[in-house]
C-alpha positions as CSV (number, residue, x, y, z in Angstrom):
1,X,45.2,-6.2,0.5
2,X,43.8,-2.9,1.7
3,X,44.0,-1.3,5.1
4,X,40.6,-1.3,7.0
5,X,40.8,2.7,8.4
6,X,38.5,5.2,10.0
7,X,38.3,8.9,9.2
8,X,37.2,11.2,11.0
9,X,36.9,15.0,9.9
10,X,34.4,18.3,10.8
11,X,31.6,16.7,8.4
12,X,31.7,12.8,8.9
13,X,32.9,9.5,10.5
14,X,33.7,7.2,7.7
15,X,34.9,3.6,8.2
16,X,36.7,1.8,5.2
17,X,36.8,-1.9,5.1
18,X,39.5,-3.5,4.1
19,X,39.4,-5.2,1.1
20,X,41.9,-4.2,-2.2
21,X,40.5,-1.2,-3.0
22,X,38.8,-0.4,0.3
23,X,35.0,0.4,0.4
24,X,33.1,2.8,2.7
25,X,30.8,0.8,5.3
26,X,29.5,3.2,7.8
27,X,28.7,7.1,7.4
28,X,28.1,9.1,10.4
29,X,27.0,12.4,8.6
30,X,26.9,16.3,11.0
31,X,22.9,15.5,10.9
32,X,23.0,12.2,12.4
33,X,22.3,10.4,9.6
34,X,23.8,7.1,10.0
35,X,24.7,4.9,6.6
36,X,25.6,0.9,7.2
37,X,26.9,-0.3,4.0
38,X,27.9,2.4,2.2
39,X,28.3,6.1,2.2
40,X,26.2,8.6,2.6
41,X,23.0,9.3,0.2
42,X,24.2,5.4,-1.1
43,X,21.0,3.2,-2.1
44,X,22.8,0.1,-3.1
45,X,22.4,-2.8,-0.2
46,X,22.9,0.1,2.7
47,X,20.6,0.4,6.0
48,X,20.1,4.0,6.5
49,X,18.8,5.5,9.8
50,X,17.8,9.4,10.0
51,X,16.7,11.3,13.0
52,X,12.9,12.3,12.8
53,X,12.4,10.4,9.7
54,X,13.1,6.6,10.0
55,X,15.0,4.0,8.6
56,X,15.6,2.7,5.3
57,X,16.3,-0.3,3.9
58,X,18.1,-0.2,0.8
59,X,18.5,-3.4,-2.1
60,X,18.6,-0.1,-4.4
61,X,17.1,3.0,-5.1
62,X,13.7,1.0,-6.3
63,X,13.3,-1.4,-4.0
64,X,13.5,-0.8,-0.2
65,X,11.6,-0.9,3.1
66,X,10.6,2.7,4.9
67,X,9.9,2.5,8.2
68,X,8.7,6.1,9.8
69,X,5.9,7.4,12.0
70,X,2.7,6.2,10.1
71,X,4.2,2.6,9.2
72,X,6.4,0.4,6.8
73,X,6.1,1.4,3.5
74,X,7.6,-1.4,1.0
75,X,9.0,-0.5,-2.4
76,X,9.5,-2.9,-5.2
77,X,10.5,-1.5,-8.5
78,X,9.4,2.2,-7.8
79,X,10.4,4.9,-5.6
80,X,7.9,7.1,-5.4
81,X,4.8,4.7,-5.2
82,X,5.2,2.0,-2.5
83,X,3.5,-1.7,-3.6
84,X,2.5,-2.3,0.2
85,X,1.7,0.3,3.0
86,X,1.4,-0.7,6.1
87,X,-0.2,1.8,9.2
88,X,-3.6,2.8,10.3
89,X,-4.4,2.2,6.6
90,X,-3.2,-0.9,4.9
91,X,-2.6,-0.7,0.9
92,X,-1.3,-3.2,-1.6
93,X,-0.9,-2.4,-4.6
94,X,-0.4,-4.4,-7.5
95,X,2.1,-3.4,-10.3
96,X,3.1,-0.4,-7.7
97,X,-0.1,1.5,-9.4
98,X,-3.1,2.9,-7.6
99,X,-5.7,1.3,-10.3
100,X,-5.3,-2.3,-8.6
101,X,-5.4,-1.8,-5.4
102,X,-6.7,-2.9,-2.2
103,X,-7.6,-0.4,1.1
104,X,-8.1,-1.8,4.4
105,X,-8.9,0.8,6.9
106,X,-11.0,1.5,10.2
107,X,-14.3,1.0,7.6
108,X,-13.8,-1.9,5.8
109,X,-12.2,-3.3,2.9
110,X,-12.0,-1.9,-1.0
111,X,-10.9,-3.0,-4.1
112,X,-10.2,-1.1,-7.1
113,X,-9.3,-2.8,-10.6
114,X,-8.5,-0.7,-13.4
115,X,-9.1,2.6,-11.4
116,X,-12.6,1.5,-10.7
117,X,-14.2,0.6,-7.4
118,X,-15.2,-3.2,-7.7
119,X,-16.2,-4.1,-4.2
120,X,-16.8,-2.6,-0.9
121,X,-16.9,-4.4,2.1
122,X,-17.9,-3.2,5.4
123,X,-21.2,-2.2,7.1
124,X,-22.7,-2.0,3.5
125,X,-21.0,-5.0,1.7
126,X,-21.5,-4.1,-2.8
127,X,-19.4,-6.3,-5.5
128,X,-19.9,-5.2,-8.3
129,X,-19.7,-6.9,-12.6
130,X,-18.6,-4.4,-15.1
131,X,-19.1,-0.7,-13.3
132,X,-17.8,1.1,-10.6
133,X,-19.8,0.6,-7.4
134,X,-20.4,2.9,-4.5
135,X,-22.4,1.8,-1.4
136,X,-25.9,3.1,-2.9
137,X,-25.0,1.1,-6.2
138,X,-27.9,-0.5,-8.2
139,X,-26.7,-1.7,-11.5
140,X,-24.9,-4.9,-11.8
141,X,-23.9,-5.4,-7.9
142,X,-24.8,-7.4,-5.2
143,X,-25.4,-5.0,-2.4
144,X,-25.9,-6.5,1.8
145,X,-26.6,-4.1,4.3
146,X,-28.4,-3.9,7.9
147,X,-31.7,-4.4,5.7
148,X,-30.5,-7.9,3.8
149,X,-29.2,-8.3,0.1
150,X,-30.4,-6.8,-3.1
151,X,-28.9,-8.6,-6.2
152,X,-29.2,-6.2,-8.9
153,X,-29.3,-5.9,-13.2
154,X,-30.7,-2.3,-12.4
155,X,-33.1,-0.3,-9.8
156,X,-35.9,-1.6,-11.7
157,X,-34.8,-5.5,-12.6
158,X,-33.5,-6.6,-8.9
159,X,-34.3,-9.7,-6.0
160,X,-34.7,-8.2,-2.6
161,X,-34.1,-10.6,0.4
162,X,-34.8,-9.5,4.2
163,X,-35.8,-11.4,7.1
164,X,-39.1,-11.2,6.4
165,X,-39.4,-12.2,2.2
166,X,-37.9,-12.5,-0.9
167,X,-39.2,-10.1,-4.0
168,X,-38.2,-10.2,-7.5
169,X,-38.4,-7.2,-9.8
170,X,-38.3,-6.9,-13.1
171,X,-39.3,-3.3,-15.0
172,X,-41.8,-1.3,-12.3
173,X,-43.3,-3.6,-10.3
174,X,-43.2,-6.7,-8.6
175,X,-42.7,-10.0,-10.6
176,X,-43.0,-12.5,-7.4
């Protein structure tokens, strides 16, 4: 078997386990950065911890926790686009791509599907059928606000429900 050692130069403090052919487990770089599991820069099953920037979490180089300032970022599959962000915002995303995703923040709740905006919710609540909605949105939505809920085909062909009555349009004017 191998000797279990630590080295310790101008640059580093390395510490070799001591299997066979001994492996690096901890790397103490000049800069403070501090690598558990492997050497320095290593993304395979290593816990990495860097002074003003966070910690890592490493499976591999695709799929790791980041933990810094503005939250936990999780990784699955892709390094540069987290799948979950976690902070003042929260995003999950599915297939690590910003098409399908959902956004909670301080203002509600969106969803996007196929890069499209599909539902708002918050002070105006819209879901939307085949288009894109926004919170003014009158085609093919369900829109609830302060003022009640408009089901919409279009801003001519829409039921209106407040406190006070319920009106159904269809073309210009007023149907019932």
């Amino acid at each position: 078997s191998g000797q279990a050692r630590t080295e310790i130069s101008d640059t580093a403090i390395d510490m070799y386990d001591g299997a066979a052919s001994p492996a690096k487990r901890v790397n103490i770089n000049s800069s403070g950065v501090v690598t558990l599991g492997g050497d320095n820069g290593s993304t395979d099953d290593t816990i990495v911890l860097t002074p003003g920037s966070g910690i890592k979490i490493y499976d591999n180089s695709t799929d790791f926790l980041d933990i810094g300032a503005s939250g936990v970022n999780v990784h699955a599959g892709n390094a540069s686009t987290a799948a979950a962000e976690f902070g003042t915002t929260v995003t999950l995303r599915g297939n690590n791509s910003n098409d399908d995703r959902i956004v909670i923040d301080s203002g509600g709740v969106d969803i996007y599907e196929g890069g499209n905006l599909r539902a708002i919710i918050g002070a105006t609540t819209v879901l939307g059928g085949g288009t894109a909605v926004t919170t003014t949105s009158t085609d093919d939505c369900i829109r609830i606000d302060s003022n009640g809920v408009k089901i919409f085909q279009d801003s001519n062909n829409y039921v209106d429900i407040n406190s006070s009555t319920m009106d159904i349009y269809a073309g210009s004017g007023t149907a019932a």
